[in-house]
N, C-alpha and C positions, 0 to 999 in steps of 0.2 A: 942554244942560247936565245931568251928571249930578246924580242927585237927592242931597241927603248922607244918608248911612247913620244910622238912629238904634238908640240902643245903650242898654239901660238901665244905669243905676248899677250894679243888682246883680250884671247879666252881666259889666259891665265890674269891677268889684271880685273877684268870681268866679276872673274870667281872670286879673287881676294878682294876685291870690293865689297860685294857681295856678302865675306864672311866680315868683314872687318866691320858695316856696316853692322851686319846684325849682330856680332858677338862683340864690338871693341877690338881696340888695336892691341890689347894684351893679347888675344888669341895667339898660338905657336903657329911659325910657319909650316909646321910639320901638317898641321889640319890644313891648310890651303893646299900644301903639297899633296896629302892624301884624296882630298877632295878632287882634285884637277889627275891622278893619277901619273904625277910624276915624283920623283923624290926633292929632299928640300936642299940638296945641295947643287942638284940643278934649278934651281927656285935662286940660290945665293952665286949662282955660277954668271945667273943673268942681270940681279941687281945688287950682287956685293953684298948688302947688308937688311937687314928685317927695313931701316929705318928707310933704305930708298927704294923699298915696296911699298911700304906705306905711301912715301910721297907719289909715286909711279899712279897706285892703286885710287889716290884720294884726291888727283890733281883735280883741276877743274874740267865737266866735262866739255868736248866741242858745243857748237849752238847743237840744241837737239833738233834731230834731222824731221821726225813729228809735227813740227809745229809749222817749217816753212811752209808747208801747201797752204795752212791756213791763215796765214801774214799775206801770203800772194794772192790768195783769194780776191775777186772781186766781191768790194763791200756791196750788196744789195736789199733791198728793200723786203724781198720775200725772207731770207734767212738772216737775217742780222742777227738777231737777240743772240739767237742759236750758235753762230757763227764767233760771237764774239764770248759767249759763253764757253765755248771749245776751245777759244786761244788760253781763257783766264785759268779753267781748268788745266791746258797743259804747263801753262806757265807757272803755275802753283805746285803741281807736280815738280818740275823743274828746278822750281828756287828750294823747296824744299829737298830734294836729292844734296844737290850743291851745298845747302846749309848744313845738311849732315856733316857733307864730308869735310867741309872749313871745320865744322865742330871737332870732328874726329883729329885732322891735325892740328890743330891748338893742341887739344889732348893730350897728343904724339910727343910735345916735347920738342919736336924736328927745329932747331933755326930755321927762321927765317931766308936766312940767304943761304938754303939750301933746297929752296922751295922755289923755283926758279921755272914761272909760268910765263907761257909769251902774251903781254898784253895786246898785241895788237890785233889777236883774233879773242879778245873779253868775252865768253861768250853772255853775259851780262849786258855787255854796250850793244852788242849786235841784237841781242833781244830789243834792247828801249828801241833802237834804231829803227827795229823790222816794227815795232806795235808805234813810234809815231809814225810810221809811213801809211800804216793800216789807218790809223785815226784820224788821220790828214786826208783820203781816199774816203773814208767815212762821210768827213763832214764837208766834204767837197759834193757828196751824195747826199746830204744834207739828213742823213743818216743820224746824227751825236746833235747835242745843245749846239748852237752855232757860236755860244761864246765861251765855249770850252777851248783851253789852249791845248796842242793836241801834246806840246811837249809835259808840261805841266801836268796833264792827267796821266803821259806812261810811268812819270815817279808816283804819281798817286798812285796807280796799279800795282807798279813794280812794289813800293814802300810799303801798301798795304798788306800785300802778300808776304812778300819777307818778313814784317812786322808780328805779322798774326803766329808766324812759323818759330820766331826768335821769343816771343813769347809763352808758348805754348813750350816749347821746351824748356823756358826758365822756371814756369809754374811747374809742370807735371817731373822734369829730368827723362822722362820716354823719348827716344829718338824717333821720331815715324812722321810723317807727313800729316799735317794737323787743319790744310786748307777744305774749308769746310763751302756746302752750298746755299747757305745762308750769304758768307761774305763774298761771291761769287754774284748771286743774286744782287746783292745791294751795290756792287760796283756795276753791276750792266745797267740797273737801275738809275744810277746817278750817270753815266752815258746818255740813256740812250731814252730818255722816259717812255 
């Protein structure tokens, strides 16, 4: 008798992520199942129903772990531009992942109060929190405009980027990450002349 395949949560949330993202959340649990190599009634044994995969699959993710070296970073003089280029690049990565997956459960149909995320680790708020700390250390280094307020430019950041993401999918309907190095460029620009 074959042995049965064990799978963690993570791998398997991962994976249905993953497919959800890219096929939509009609996809069958049976292809997630197939994909990850377990069957789909061990797939329903773990989250009961396709709908609280979905949610499991498409919660929001922790702060991504990627970015912190680069918030902790000391702001300096030699690599700024660069440095500050790498947070906006990941952070655009980021919001754009997230927006997917809000988009996908809208989608879903799931109630709301069934979507039951802990605010108090946002990974959203701890982003603004981690880049004005960065932009505060910046211009304590005299690094940014000095009459840049450091709270006000991380919604400019943050807003921009989300903005450009949440549009970009209204025009085109393509789900994919749309933060380009154009708008990347003209934000460090307007930082850091």
């Amino acid at each position: 008798m074959a042995r049965k395949k064990i799978i963690s949560d993570e791998k398997l949330l991962q994976t249905a992520r993953e497919i959800f993202l890219t096929h939509g959340i009609d996809v069958s649990v049976q292809k997630i199942a197939d994909t990850v190599g377990i069957s789909q009634p061990a797939i329903f044994k773990r989250y009961g129903s396709k709908q609280n995969l979905i949610v499991a699959a498409l919660a929001p993710d922790i702060y991504p772990p990627d970015i912190e070296p680069l918030l902790q970073a000391p702001a300096n003089e030699h690599d700024f531009r660069e440095q500050l280029r790498a947070i906006l690049v990941h952070l655009g990565d980021f919001i754009s992942r997230i927006y997917l997956q809000f988009r996908l459960l809208q989608d879903s149909k799931v109630p709301c109060k069934d979507m039951s995320f802990p605010l108090d680790n946002d990974p959203l708020l701890r982003l603004e929190e981690g880049l004005i700390t960065y932009l505060r250390k910046a211009k304590h280094n005299e690094l940014i405009v000095q009459t840049i307020d450091e709270e006000s430019m991380a919604h400019l950041i943050l807003g921009s980027l989300f903005t450009r993401q949440v549009i970009h999918n209204r025009r085109t309907m393509q789900r994919r990450n749309c933060i380009d190095a154009s708008l990347i460029d003209d934000l460090v620009a307007i930082i850091s002349p």
